[in-house]
Every structure is written in structure tokens, then in C-alpha cells.
N, C-alpha and C positions, 0 to 999 in steps of 0.2 A: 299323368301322375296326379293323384290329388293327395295333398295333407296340411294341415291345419296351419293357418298362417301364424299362428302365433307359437308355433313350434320348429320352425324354419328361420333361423338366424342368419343366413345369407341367402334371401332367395334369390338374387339376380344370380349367385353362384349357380343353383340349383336349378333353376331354370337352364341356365347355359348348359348343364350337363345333360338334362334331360333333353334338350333340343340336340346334342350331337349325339342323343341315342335315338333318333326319330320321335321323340315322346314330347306331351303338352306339359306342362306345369300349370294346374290348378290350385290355387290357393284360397281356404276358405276357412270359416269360424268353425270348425268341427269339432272341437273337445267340450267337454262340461268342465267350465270353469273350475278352475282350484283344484280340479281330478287328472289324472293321465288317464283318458278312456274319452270313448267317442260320443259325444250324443247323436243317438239316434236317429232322431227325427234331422237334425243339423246334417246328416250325414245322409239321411236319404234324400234331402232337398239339394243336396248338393251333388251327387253322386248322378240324380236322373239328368240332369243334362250333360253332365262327361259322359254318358254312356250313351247317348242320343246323336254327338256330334262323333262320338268312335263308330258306329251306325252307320253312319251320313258318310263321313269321310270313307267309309272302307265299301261304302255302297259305288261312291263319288271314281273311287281308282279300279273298281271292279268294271264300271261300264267299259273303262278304255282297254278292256282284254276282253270284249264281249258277253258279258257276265253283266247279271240286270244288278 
């Protein structure tokens, strides 16, 4: 899960629930200041490496069922 750390008022809550749903908690500078809405560019520098280690990792449990 990725969402803006400064719109997340308990993250350790949020983290904890996201880990008993199997899922990461990413936290990161995403919104355009003083806006409700995402910056872009904040969002796509952020976004490429959550999706590079969900890759990895799903590449990572696939090898142990024979699957490259």
C-alpha cells in the first residue's frame, strides 16, 4: 500500500493492518502541498520501486512452485 505520509495519522496502526492483510505499507511525500490530489511526478517516483519489489517478490515465491 502506498499513501502519502502526511495523510496517514496513525501509521504504525496502518502498517499493522496492512501486514495482517499480507501487504507492505509505503509511506511517502505524495500530495501537492496545501491540495488534496497527488503530484505526479511525487507519485511516479514513488510508485516505481513499490512495483519493482511486488515483481521481485512475486517472482521470489514463484521460483518455489517451479515457475521462473
Amino acid at each position: 500500500m502506498l499513501a502519502d505520509s502526511g495523510a496517514v495519522p496513525l501509521p504504525g496502526r496502518l502498517a499493522a493492518t496492512t501486514d495482517r492483510l499480507g501487504a507492505r505499507l509505503v509511506l511517502a511525500d505524495i500530495a501537492v502541498p496545501g491540495e488534496s490530489r497527488h503530484d505526479p511526478t511525487a507519485l511516479a517516483a514513488a510508485i516505481g520501486p513499490v512495483l519493482a519489489r511486488a515483481v521481485s517478490d512475486r517472482a521470489v515465491r514463484g521460483r518455489g512452485r517451479g515457475q521462473a
